[in-house]
C-alpha positions in Angstrom: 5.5 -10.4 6.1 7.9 -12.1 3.6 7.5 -15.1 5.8 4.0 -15.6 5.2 4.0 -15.2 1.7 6.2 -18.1 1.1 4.1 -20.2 3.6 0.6 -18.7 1.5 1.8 -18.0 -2.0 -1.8 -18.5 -3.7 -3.5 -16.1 -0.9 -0.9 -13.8 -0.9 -1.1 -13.7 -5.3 -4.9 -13.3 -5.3 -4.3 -10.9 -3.0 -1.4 -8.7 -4.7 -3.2 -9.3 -7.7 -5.4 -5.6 -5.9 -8.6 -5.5 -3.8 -10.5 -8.4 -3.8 -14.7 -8.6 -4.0 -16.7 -5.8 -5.8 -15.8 -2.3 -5.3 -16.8 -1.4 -1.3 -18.3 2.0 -2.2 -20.3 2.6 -5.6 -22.3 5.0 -4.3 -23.0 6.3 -0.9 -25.1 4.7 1.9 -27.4 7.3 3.5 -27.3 7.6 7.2 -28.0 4.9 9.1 -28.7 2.4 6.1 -26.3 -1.0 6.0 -26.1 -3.6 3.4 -24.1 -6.7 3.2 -22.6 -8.6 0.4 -20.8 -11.1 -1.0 -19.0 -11.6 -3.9 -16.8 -14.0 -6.2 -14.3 -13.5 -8.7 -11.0 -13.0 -10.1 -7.7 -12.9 -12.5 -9.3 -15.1 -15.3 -6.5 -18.2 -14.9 -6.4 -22.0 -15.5 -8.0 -23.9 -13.2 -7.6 -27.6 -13.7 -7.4 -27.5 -17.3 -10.4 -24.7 -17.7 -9.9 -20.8 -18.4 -12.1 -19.3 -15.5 -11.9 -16.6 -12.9 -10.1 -17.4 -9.8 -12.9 -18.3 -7.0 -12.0 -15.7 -4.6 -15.2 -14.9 -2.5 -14.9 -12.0 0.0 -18.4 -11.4 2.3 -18.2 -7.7 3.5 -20.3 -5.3 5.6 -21.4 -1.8 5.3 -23.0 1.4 7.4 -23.9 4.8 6.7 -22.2 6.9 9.2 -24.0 9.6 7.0 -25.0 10.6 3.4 -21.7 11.0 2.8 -19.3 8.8 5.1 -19.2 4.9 5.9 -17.6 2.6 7.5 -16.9 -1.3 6.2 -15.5 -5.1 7.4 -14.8 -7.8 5.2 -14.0 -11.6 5.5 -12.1 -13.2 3.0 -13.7 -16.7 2.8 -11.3 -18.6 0.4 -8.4 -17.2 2.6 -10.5 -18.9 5.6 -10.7 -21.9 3.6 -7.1 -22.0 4.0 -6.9 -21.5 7.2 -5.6 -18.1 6.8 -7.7 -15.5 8.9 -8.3 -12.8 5.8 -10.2 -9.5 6.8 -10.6 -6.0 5.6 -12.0 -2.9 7.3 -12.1 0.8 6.5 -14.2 3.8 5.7 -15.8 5.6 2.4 -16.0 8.8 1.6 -18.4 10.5 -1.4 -17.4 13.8 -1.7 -19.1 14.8 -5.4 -23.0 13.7 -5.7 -24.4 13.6 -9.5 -25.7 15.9 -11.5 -26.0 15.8 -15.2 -22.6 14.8 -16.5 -21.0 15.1 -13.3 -20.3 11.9 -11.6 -21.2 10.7 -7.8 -17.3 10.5 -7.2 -15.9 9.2 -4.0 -13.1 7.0 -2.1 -12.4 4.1 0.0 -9.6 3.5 2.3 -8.8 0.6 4.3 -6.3 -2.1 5.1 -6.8 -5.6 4.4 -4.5 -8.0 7.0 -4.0 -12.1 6.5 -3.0 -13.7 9.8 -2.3 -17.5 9.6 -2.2 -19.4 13.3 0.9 -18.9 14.7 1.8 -15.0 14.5 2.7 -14.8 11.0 0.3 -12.3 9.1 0.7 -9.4 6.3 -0.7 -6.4 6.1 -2.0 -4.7 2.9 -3.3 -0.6 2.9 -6.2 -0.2 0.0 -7.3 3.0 -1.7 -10.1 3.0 -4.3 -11.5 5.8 -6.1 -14.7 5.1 -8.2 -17.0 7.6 -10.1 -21.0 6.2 -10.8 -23.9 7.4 -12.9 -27.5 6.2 -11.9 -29.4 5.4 -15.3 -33.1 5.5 -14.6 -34.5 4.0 -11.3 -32.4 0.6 -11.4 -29.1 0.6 -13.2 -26.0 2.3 -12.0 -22.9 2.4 -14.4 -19.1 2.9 -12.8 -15.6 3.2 -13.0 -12.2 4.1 -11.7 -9.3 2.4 -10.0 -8.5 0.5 -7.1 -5.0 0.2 -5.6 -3.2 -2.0 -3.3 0.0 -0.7 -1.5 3.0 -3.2 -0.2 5.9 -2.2 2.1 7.4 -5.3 3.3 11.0 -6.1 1.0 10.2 -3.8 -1.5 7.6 -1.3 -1.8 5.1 -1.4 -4.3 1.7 -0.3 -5.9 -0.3 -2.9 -7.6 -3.1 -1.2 -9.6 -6.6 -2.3 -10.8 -8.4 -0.4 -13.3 -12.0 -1.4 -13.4 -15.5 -0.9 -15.4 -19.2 -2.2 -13.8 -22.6 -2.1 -13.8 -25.2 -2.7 -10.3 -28.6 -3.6 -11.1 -31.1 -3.1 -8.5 -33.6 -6.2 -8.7 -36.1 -4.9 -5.9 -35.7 -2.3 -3.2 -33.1 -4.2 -1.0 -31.2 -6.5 -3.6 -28.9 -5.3 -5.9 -26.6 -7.2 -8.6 -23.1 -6.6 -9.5 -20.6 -7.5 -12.3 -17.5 -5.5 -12.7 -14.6 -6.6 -15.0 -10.7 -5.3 -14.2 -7.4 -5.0 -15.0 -5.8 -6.2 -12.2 -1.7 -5.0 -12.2 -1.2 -3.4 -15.4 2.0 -2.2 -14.2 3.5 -5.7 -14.3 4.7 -8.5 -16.5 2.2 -11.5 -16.4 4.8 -14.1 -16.2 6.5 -15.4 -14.1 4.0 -15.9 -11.3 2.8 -18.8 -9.7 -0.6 -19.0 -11.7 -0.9 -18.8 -15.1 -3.5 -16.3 -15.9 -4.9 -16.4 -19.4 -6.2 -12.8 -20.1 -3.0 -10.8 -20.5 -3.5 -7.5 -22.1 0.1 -7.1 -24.4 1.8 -9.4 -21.4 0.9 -6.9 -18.4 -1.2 -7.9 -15.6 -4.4 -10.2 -16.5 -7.8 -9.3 -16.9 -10.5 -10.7 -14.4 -14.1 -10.4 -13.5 -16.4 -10.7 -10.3 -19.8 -11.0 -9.7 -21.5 -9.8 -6.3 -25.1 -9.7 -4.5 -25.8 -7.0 -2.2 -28.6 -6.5 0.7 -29.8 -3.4 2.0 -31.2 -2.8 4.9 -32.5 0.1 7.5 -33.0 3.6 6.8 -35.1 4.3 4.0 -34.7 3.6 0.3 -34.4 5.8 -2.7 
């Protein structure tokens, strides 16, 4: 692992930085449903001389297993861009449905791998826990964490607190924008990228925008 992140440092820090994409699991596909989605975002940094969010798109997709359970698959495009193979693939599970101030709670647990030609690759275990509320018919309001787990030299967490908002448009297109913390736990500097949204020299704060389709079963 320690091999590849010399040979991909900028992958590699997008990808410590926690999950890439939108949260995989806002709420819960019912069974037999799928959606797909792509989304683009990141660590606000500089980027040739501008303060904007690191480009890192990530096209995933999801199926109900059931009301409760689903499964996932990512591609990490900007990590293909670089001739890195980038995926991630795992399942979801909603285990508290909402009603009145109780959230729809549930998880997501994966692993996301980045193989580069030649046998080198890294291999990165993801948990996310996220709690929604459904306002009305079309907007959907959510939070909670996502966390990114690393046991090559030395084992670590990297953390990424989050706050979002999903806006259906019509039936089978949806719209979200979801800021973040991404690793609160650690000093901005030094890293390879200078990231301009620090909070009190900890992490850096980052935002990403997603579409989603949905598709089969039958909508709510």
């Amino acid at each position: 692992m320690s091999k590849l992140v010399l040979v991909l440092p900028t992958a590699v820090i997008l990808l410590a930085a926690v999950r890439c994409g939108t949260v995989t699991a806002v709420t819960p596909l019912r069974r037999g449903e799928s959606s797909v989605s792509a989304s683009v975002g990141g660590p606000v940094a500089n980027v040739a001389g501008m303060n904007i969010p690191l480009p890192y798109a990530v096209a995933r997709y999801r199926h109900g297993l059931s009301d409760q359970v689903g499964i996932y698959a990512g591609l990490h495009l900007l990590a293909a861009g670089m001739g890195v193979a980038g995926v991630d693939f795992g399942f979801s599970y909603h285990f508290l449905k909402q009603q009145g101030w109780v959230p729809t709670v549930g998880t997501a647990a994966g692993i996301t791998a980045l193989i580069k030609p030649g046998g080198e690759q890294a291999l990165f275990p993801q948990l996310d826990l996220v709690a929604s509320y459904r306002l009305g018919s079309r907007f959907t309001t959510y939070f909670g964490s996502q966390s990114m787990f690393q046991f090559s030299a030395k084992p670590n967490v990297v953390l990424a607190p989050f706050v979002g908002g999903e806006f259906r448009v019509s039936d089978p297109l949806s719209l979200n924008l979801e800021a973040k913390w991404y690793a609160p736990t650690e000093p901005t500097e030094p890293r390879n990228i200078h990231y301009s949204l620090p909070v009190g020299n900890r992490g850096a704060v980052g935002f990403v925008l997603g579409a989603n389709w949905l598709f089969g079963g039958k909508h709510e």
